[in-house]
C-alpha positions in Angstrom: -9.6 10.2 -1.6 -12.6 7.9 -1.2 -12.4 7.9 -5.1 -9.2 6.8 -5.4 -10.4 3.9 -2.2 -12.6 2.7 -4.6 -11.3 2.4 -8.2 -8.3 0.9 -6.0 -10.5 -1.4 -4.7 -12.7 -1.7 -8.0 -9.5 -2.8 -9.5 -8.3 -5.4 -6.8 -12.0 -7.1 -6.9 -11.1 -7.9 -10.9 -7.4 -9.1 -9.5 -9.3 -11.4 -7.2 -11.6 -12.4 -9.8 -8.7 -13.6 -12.0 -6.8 -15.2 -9.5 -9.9 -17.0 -8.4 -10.9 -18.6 -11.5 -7.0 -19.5 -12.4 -7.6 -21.5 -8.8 -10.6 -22.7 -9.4 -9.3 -24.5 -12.8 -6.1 -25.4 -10.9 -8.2 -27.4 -8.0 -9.9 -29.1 -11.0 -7.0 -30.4 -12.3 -5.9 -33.4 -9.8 -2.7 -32.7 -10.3 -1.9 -28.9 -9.1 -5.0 -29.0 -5.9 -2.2 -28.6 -3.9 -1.5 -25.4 -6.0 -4.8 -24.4 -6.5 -6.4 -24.5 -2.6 -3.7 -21.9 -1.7 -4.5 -19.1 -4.2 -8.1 -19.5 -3.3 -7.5 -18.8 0.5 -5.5 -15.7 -1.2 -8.1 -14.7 -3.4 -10.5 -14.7 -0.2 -8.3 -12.5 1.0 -8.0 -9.8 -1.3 -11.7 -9.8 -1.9 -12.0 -8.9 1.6 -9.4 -6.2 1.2 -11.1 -5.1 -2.1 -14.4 -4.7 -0.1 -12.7 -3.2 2.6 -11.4 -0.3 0.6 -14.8 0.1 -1.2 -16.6 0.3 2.4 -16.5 3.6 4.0 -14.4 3.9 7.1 -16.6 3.3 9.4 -18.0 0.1 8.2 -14.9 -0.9 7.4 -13.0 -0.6 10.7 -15.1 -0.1 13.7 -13.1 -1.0 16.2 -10.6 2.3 15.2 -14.1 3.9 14.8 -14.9 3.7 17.9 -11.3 4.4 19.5 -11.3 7.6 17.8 -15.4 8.3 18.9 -14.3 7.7 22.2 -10.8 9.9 22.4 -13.5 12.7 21.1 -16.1 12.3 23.7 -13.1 12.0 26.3 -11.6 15.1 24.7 -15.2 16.8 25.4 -15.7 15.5 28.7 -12.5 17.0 30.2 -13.1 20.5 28.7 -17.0 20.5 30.6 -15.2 19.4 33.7 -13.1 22.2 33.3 -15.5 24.6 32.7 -17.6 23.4 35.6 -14.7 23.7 38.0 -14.0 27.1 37.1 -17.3 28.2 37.8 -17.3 26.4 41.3 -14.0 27.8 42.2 -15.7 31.5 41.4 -18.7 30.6 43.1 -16.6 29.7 46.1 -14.6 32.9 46.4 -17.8 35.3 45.8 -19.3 32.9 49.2 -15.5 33.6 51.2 -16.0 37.4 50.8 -19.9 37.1 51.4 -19.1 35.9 54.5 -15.8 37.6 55.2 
């Protein structure tokens, strides 16, 4: 999968590439700047998406990163509490027939 991520976003860099220098000449010419200054904000775009895909995961999103690192450690959390009120509840009926 991280493969594919990459010659997908290998492939969308050289997209980028193209459409960037097609702007680039189209901004030279006076007469299509109007053309020209739009396809370069969408070439910034898909460079960011091509590096995006070529980043791993983490890099590349950390905000979800971190929403899934935290459902984790949440997930963890409630199974110690659990296994720490088992043992109190235990510990509490071996102390009601001590002292029954």
């Amino acid at each position: 999968m991280r493969l594919l991520r990459g010659v997908g976003g290998a492939g969308l860099w050289i997209v980028a590439s193209l459409l960037g220098l097609v702007g680039v000449i189209l901004c030279v010419t006076v007469i299509l700047l109007p053309v020209g200054i739009p396809l370069l904000k969408t070439t910034g775009r898909l460079f960011r998406h091509a590096v995006q895909l070529m980043l791993p995961r983490a890099l590349a999103h950390p905000v979800n990163e971190l929403g899934r690192a935290a459902k984790k450690q949440d997930r963890q959390m409630t199974h110690a509490m659990d296994d720490t009120t088992k043992r109190a509840r235990k510990t509490a009926q071996k102390m009601r027939k001590r002292i029954a």
